[in-house]
mmCIF file of the N, C-alpha and C atoms, coordinates in Angstrom:
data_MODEL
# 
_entry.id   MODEL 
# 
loop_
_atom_site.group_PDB 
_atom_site.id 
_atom_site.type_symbol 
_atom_site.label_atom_id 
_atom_site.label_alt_id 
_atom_site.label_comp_id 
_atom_site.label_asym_id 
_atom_site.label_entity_id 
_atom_site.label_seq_id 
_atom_site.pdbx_PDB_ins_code 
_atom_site.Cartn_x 
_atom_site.Cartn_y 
_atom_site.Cartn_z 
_atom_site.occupancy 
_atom_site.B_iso_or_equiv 
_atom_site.pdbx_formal_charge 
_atom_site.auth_seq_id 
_atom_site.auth_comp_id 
_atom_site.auth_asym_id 
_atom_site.auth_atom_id 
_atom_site.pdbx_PDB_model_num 
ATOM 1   N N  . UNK A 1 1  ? 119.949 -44.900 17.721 1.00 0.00 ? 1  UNK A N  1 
ATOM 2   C CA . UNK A 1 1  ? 121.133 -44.640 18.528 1.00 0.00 ? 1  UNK A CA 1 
ATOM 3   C C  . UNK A 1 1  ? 122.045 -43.616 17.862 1.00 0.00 ? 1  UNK A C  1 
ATOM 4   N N  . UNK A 1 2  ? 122.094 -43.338 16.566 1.00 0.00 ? 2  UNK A N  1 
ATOM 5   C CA . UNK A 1 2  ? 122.816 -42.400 15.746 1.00 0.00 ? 2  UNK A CA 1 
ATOM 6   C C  . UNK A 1 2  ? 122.680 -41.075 16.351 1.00 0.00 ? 2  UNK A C  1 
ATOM 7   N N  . UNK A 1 3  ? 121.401 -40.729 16.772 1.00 0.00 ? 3  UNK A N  1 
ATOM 8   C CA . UNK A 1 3  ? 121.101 -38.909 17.297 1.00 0.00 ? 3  UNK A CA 1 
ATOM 9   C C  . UNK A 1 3  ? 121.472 -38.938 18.406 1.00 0.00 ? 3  UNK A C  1 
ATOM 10  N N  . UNK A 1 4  ? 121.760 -39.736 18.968 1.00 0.00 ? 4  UNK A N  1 
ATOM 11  C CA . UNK A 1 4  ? 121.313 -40.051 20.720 1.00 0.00 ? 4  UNK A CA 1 
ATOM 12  C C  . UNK A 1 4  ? 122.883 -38.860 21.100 1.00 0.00 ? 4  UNK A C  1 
ATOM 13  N N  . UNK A 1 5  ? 122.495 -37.804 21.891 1.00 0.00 ? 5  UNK A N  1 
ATOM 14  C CA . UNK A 1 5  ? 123.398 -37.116 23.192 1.00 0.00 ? 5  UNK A CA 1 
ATOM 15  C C  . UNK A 1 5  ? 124.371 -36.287 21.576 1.00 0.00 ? 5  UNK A C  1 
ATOM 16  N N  . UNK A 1 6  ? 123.682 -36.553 20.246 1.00 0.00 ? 6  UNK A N  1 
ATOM 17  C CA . UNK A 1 6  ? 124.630 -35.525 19.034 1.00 0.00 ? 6  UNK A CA 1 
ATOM 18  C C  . UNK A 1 6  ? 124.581 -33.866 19.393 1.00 0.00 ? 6  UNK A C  1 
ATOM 19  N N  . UNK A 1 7  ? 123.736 -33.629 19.317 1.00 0.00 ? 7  UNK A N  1 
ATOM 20  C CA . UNK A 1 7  ? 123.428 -32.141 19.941 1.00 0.00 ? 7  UNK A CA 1 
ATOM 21  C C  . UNK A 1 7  ? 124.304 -31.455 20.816 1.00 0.00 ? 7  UNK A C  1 
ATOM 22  N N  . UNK A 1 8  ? 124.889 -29.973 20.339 1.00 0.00 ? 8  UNK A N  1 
ATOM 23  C CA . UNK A 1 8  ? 125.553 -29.380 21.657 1.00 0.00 ? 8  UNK A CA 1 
ATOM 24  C C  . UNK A 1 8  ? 125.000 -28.244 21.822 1.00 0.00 ? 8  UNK A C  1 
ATOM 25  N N  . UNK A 1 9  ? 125.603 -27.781 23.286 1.00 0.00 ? 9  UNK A N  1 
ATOM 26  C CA . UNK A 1 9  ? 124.772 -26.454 23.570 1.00 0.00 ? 9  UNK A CA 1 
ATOM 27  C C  . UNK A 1 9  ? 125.674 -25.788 22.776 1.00 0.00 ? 9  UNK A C  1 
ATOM 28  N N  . UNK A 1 10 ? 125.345 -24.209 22.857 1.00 0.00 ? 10 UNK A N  1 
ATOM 29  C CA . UNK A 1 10 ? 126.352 -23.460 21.823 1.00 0.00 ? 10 UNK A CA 1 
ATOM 30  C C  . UNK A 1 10 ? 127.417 -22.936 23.050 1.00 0.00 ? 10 UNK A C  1 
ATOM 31  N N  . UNK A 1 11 ? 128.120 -22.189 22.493 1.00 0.00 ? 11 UNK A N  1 
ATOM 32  C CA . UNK A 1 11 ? 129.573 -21.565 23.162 1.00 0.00 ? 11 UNK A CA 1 
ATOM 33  C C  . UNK A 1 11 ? 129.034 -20.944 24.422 1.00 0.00 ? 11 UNK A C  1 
ATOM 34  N N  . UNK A 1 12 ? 129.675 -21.022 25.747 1.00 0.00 ? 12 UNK A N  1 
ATOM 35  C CA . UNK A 1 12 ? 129.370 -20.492 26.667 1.00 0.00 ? 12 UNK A CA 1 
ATOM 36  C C  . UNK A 1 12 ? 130.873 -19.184 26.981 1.00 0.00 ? 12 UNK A C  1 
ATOM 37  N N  . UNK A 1 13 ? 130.282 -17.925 26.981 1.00 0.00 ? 13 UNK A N  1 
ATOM 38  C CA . UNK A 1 13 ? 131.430 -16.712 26.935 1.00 0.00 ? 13 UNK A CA 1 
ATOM 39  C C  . UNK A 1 13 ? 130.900 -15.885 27.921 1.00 0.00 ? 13 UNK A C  1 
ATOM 40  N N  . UNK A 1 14 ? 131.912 -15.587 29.043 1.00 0.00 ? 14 UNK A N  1 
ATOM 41  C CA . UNK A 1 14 ? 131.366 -14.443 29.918 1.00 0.00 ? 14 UNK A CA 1 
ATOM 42  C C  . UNK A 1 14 ? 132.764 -14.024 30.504 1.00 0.00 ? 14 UNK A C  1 
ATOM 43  N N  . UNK A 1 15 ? 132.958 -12.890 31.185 1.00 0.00 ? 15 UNK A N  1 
ATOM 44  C CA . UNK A 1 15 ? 134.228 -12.547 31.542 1.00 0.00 ? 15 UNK A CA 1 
ATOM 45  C C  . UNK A 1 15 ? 133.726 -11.673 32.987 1.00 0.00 ? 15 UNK A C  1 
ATOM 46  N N  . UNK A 1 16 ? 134.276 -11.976 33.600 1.00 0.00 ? 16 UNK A N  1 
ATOM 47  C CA . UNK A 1 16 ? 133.954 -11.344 35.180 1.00 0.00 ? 16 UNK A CA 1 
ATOM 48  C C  . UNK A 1 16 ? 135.196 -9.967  35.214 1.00 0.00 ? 16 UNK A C  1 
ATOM 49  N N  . UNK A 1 17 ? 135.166 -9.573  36.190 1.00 0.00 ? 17 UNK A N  1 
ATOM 50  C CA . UNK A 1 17 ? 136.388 -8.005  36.836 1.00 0.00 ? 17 UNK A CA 1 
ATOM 51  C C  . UNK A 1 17 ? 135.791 -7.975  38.211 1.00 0.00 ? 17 UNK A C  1 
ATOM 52  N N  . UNK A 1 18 ? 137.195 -8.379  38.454 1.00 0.00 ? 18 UNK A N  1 
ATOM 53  C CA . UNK A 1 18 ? 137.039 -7.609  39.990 1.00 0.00 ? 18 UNK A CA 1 
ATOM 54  C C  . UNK A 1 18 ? 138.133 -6.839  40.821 1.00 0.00 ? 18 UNK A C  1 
ATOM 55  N N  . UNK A 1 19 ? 137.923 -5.887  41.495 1.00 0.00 ? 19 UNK A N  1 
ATOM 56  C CA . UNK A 1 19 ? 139.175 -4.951  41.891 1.00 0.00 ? 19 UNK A CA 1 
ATOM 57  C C  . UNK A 1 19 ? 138.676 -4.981  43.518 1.00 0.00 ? 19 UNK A C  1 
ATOM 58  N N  . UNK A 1 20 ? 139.801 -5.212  44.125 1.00 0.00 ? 20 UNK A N  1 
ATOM 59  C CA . UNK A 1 20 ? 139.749 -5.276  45.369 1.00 0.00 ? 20 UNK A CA 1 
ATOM 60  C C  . UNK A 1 20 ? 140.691 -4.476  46.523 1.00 0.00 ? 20 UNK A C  1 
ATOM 61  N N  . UNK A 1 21 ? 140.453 -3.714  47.087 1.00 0.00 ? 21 UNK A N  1 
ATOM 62  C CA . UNK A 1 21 ? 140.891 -2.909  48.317 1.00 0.00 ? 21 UNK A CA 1 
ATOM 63  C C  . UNK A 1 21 ? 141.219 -3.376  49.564 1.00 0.00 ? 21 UNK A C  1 
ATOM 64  N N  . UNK A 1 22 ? 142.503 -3.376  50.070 1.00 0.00 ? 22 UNK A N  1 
ATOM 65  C CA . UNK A 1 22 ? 142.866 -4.202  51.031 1.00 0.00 ? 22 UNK A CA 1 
ATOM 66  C C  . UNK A 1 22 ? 143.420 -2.664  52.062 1.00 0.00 ? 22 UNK A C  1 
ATOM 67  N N  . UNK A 1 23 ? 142.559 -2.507  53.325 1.00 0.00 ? 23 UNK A N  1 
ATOM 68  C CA . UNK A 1 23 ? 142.644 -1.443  54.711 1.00 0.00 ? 23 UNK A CA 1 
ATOM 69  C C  . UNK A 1 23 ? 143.304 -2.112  55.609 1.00 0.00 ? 23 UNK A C  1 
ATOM 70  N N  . UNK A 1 24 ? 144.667 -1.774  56.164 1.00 0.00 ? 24 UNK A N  1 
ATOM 71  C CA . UNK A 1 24 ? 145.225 -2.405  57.082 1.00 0.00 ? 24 UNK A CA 1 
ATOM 72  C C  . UNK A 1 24 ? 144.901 -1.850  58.194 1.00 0.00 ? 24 UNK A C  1 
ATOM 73  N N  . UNK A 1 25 ? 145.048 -2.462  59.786 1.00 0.00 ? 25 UNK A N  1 
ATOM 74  C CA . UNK A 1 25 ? 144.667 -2.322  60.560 1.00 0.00 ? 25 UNK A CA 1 
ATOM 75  C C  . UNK A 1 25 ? 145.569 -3.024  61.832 1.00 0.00 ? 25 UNK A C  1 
ATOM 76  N N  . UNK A 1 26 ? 145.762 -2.112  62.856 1.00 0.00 ? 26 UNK A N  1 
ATOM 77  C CA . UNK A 1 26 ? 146.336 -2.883  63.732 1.00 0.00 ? 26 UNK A CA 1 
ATOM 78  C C  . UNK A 1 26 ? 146.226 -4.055  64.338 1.00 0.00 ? 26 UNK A C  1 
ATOM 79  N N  . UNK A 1 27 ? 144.761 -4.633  64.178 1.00 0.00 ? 27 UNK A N  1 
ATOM 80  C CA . UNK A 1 27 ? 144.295 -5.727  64.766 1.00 0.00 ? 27 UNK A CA 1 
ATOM 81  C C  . UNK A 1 27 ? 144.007 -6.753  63.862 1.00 0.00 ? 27 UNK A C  1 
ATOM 82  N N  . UNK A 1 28 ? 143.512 -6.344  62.569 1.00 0.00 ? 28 UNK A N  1 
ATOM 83  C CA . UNK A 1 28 ? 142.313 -6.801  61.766 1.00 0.00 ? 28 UNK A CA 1 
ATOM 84  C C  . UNK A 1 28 ? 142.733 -6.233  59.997 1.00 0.00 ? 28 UNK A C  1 
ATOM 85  N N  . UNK A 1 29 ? 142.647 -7.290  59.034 1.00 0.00 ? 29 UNK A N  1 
ATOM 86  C CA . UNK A 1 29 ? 142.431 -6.280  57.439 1.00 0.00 ? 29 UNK A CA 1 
ATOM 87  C C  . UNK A 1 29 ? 141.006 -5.996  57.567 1.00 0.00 ? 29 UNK A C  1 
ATOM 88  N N  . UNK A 1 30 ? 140.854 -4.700  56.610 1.00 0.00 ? 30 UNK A N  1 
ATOM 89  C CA . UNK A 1 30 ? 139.297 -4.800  56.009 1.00 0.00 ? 30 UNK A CA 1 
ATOM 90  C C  . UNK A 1 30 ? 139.599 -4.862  54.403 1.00 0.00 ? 30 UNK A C  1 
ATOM 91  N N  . UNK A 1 31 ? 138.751 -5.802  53.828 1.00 0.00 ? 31 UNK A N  1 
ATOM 92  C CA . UNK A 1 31 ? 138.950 -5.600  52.462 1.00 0.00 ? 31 UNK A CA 1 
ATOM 93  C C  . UNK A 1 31 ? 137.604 -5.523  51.948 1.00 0.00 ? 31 UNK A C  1 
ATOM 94  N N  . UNK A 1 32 ? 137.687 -4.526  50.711 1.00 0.00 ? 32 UNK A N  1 
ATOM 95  C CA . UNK A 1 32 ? 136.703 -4.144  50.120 1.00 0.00 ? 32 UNK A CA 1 
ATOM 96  C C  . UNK A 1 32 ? 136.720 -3.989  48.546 1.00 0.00 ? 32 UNK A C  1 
ATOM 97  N N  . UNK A 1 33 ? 135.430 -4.826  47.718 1.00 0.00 ? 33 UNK A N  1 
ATOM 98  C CA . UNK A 1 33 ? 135.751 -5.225  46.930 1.00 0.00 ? 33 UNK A CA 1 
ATOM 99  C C  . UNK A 1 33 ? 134.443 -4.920  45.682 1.00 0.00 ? 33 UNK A C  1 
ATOM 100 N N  . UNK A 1 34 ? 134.479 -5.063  44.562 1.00 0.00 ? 34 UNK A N  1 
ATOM 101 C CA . UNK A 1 34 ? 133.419 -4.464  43.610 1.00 0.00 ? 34 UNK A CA 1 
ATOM 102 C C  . UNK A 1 34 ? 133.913 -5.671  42.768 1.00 0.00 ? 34 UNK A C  1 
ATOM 103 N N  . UNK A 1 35 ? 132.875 -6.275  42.166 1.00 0.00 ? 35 UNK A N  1 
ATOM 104 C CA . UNK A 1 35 ? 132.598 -7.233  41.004 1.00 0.00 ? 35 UNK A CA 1 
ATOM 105 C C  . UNK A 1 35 ? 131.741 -7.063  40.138 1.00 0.00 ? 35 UNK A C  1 
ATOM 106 N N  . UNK A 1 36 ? 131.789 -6.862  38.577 1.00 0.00 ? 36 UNK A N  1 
ATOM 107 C CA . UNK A 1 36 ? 130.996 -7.072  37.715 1.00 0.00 ? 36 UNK A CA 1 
ATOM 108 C C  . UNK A 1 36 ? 131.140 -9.317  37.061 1.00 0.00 ? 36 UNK A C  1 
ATOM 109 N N  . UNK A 1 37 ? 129.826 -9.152  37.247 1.00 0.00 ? 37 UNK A N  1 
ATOM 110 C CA . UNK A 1 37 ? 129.869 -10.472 36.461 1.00 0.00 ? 37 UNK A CA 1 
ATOM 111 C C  . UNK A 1 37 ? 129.151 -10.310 35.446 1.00 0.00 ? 37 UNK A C  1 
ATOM 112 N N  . UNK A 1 38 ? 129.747 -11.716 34.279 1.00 0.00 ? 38 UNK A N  1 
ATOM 113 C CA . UNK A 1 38 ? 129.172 -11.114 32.897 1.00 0.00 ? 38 UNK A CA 1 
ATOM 114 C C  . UNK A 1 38 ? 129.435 -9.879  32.240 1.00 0.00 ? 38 UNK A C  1 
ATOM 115 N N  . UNK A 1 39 ? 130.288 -9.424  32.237 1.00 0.00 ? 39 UNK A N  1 
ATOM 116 C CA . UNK A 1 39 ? 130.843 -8.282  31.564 1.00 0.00 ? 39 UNK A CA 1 
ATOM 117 C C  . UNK A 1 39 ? 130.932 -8.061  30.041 1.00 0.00 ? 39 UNK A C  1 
ATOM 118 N N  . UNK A 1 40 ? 130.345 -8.485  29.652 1.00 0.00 ? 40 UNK A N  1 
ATOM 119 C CA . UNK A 1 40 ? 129.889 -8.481  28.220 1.00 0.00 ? 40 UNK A CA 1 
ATOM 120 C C  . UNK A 1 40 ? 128.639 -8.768  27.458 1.00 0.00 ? 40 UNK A C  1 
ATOM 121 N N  . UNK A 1 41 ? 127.847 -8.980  29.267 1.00 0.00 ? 41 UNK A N  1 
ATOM 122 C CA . UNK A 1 41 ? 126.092 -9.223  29.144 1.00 0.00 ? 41 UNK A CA 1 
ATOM 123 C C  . UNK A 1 41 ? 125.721 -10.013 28.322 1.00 0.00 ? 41 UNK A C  1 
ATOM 124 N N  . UNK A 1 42 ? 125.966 -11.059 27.426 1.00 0.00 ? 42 UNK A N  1 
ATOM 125 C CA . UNK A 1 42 ? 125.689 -12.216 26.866 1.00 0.00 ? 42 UNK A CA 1 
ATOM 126 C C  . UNK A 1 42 ? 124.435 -12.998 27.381 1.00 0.00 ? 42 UNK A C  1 
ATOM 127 N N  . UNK A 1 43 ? 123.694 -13.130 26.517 1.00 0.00 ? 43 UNK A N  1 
ATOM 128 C CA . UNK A 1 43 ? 122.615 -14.402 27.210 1.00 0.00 ? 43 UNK A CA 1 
ATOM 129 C C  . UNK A 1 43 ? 123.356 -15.765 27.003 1.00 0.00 ? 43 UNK A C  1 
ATOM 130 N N  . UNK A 1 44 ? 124.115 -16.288 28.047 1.00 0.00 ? 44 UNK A N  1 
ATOM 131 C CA . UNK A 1 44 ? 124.471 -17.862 27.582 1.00 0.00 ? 44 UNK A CA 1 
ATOM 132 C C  . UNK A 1 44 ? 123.359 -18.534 28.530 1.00 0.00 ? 44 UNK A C  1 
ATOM 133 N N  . UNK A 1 45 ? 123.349 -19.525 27.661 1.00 0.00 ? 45 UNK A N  1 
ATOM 134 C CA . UNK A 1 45 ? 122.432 -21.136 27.989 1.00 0.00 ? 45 UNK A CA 1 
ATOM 135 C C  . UNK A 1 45 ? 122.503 -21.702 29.172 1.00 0.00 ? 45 UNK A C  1 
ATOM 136 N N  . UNK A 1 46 ? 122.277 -21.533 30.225 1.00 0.00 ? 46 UNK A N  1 
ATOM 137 C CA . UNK A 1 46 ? 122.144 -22.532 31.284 1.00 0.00 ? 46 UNK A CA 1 
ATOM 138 C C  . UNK A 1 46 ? 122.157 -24.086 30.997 1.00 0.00 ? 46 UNK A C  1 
ATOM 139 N N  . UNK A 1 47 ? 120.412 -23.812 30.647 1.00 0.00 ? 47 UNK A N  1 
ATOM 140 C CA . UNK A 1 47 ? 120.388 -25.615 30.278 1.00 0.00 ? 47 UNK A CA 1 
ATOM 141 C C  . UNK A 1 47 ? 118.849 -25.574 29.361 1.00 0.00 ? 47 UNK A C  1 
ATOM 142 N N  . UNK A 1 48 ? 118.654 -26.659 28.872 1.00 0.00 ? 48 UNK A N  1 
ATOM 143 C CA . UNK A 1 48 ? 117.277 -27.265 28.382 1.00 0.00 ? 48 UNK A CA 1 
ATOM 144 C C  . UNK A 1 48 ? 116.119 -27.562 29.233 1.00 0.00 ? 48 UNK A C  1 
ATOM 145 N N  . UNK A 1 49 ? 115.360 -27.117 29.345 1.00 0.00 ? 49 UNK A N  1 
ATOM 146 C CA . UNK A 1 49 ? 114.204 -27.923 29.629 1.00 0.00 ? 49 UNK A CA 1 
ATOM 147 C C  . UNK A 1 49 ? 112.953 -28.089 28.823 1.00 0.00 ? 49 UNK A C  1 
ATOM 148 N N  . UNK A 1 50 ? 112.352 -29.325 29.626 1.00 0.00 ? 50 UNK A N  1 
ATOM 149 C CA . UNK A 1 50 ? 111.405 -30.119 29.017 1.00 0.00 ? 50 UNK A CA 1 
ATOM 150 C C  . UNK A 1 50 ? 109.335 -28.989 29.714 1.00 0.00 ? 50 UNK A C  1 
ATOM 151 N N  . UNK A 1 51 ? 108.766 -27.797 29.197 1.00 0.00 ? 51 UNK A N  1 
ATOM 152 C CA . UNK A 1 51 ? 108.015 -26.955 29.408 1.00 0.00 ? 51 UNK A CA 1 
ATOM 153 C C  . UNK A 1 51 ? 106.857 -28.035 29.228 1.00 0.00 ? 51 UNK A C  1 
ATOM 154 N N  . UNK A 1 52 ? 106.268 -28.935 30.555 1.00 0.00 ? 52 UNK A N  1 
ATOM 155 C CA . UNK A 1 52 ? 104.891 -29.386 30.422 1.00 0.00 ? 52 UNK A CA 1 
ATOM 156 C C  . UNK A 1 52 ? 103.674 -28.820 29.804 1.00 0.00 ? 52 UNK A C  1 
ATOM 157 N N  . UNK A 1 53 ? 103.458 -27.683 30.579 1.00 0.00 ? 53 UNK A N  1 
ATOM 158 C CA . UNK A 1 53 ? 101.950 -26.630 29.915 1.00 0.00 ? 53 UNK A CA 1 
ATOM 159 C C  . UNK A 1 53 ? 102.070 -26.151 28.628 1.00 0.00 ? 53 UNK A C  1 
ATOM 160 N N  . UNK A 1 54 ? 103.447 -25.752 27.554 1.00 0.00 ? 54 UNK A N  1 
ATOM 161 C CA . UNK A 1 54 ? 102.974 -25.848 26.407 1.00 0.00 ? 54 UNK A CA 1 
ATOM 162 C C  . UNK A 1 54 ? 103.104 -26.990 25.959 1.00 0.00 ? 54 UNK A C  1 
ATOM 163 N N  . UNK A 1 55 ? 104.167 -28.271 26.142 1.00 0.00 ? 55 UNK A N  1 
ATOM 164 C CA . UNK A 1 55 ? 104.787 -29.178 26.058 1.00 0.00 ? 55 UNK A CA 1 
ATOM 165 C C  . UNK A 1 55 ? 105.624 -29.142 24.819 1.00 0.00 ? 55 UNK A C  1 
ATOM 166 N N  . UNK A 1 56 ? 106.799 -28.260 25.299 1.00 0.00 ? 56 UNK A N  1 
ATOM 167 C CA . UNK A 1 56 ? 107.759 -28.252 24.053 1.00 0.00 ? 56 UNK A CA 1 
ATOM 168 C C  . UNK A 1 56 ? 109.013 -27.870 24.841 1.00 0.00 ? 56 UNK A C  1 
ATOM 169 N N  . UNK A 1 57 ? 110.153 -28.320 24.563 1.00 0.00 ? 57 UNK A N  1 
ATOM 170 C CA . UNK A 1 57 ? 111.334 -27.257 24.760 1.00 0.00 ? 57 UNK A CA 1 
ATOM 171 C C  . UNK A 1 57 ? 111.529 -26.329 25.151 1.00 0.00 ? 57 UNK A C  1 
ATOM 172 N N  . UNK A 1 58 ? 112.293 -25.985 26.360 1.00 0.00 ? 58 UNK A N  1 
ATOM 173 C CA . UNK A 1 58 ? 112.210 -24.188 26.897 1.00 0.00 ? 58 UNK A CA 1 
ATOM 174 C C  . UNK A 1 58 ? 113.931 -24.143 26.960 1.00 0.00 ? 58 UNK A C  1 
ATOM 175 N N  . UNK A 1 59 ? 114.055 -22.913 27.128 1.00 0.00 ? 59 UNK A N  1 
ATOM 176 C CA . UNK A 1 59 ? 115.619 -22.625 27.915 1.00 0.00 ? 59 UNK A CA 1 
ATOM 177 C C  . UNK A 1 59 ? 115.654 -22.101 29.085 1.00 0.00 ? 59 UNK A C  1 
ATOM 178 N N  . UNK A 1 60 ? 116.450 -21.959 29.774 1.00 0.00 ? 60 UNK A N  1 
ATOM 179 C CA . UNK A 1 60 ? 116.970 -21.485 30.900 1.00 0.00 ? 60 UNK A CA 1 
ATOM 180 C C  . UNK A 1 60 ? 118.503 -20.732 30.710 1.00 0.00 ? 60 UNK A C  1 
ATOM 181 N N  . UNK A 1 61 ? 118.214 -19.191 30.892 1.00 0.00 ? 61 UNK A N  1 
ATOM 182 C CA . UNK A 1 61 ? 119.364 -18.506 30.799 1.00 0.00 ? 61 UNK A CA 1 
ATOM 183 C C  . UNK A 1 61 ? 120.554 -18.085 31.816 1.00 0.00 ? 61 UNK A C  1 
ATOM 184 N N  . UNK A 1 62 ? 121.888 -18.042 31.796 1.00 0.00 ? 62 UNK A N  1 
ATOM 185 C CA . UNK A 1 62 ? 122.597 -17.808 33.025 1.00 0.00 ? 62 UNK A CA 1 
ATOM 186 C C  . UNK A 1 62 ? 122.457 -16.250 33.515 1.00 0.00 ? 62 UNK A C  1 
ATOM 187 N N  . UNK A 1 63 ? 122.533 -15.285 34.307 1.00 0.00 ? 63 UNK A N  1 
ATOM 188 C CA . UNK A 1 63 ? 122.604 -14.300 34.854 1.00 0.00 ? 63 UNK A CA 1 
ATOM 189 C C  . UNK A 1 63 ? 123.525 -13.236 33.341 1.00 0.00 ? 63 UNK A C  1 
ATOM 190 N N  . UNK A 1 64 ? 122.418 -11.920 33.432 1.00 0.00 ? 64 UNK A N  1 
ATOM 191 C CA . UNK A 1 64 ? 123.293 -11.205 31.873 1.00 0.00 ? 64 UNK A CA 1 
ATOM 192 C C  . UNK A 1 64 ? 124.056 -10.794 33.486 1.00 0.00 ? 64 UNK A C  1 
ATOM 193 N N  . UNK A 1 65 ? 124.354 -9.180  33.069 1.00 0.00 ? 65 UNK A N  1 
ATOM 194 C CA . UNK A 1 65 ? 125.381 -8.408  33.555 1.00 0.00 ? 65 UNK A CA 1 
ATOM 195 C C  . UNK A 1 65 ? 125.090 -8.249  35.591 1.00 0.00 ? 65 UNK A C  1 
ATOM 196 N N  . UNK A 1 66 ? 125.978 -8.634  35.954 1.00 0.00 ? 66 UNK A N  1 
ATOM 197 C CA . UNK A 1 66 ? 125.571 -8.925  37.625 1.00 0.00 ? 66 UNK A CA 1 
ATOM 198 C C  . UNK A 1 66 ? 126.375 -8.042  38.269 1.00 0.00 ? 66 UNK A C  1 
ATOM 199 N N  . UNK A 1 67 ? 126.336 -6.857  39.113 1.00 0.00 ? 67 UNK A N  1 
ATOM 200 C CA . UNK A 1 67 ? 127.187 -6.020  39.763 1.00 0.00 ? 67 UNK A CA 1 
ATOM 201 C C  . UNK A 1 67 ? 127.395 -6.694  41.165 1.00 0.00 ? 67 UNK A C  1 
ATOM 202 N N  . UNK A 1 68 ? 128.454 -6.841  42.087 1.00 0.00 ? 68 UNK A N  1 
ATOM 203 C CA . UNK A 1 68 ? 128.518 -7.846  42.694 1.00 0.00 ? 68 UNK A CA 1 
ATOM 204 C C  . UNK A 1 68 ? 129.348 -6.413  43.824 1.00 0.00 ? 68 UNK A C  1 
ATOM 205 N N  . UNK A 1 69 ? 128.913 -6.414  45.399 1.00 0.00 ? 69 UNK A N  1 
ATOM 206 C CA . UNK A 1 69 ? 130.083 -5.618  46.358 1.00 0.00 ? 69 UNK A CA 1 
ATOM 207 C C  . UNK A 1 69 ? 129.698 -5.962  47.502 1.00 0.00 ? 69 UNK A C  1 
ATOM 208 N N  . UNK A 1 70 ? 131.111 -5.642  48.273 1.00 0.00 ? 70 UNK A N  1 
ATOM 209 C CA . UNK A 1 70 ? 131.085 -6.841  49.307 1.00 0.00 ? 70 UNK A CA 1 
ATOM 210 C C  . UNK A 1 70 ? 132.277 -6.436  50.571 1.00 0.00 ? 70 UNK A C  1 
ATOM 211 N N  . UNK A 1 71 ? 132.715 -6.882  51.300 1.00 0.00 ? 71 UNK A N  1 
ATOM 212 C CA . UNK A 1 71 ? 133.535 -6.432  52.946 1.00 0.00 ? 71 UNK A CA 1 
ATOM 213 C C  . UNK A 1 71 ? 133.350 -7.509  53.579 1.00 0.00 ? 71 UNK A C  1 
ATOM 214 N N  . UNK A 1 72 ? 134.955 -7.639  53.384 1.00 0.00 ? 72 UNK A N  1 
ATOM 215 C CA . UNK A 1 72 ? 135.506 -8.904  54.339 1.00 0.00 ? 72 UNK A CA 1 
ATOM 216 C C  . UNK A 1 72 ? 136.374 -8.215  55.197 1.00 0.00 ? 72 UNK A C  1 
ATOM 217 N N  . UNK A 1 73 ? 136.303 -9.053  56.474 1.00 0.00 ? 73 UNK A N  1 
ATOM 218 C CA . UNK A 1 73 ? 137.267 -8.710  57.826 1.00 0.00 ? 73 UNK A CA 1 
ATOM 219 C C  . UNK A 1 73 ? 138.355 -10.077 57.615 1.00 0.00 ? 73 UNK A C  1 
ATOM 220 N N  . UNK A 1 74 ? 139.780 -9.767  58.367 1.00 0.00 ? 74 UNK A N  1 
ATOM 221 C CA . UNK A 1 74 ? 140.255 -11.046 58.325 1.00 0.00 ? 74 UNK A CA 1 
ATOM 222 C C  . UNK A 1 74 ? 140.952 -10.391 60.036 1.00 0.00 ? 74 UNK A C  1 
ATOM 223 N N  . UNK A 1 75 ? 140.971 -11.364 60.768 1.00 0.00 ? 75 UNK A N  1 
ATOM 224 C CA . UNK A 1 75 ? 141.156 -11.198 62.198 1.00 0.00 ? 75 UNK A CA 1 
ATOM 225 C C  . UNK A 1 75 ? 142.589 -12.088 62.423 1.00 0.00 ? 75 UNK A C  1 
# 
C-alpha cells in the first residue's frame, strides 16, 4: 500500500494566443479569429497506458503546436 497512486505525471505547460476580429454589420457581427495552441510546442503527457503487444507502459501525448481559424456570425 506504500507505492500505491505515489507516482506523478510531470508538469503540464502550454500557453494558447488568440486574436480576434469583430466586422460590424447592420443586421449581423462577423467575427473572425486565428488561434495558436501550444505555443511553445511542448510534448506534455496526456496519460499512461497499459501497450498489450509489447506489454509494457506506453504514453500518450497532448497536441504539440495547433494553428486553430475560424468565423462566427452572431444574428
Amino acid at each position: 500500500m506504500g507505492r500505491y497512486n505515489k507516482n506523478r505525471m510531470p508538469s503540464y505547460i502550454r500557453m494558447d494566443l488568440r486574436i480576434d476580429r469583430k466586422f460590424y454589420f447592420n443586421s449581423f457581427n462577423l467575427i473572425t479569429y486565428i488561434e495558436v495552441q501550444n505555443l511553445f510546442n511542448r510534448s506534455n503527457v496526456y496519460e499512461y497506458y497499459w501497450k498489450y503487444s509489447s506489454n509494457s507502459p506506453a504514453v500518450n501525448y497532448d497536441w504539440q503546436i495547433l494553428p486553430v481559424f475560424g468565423v462566427s456570425a452572431q444574428f
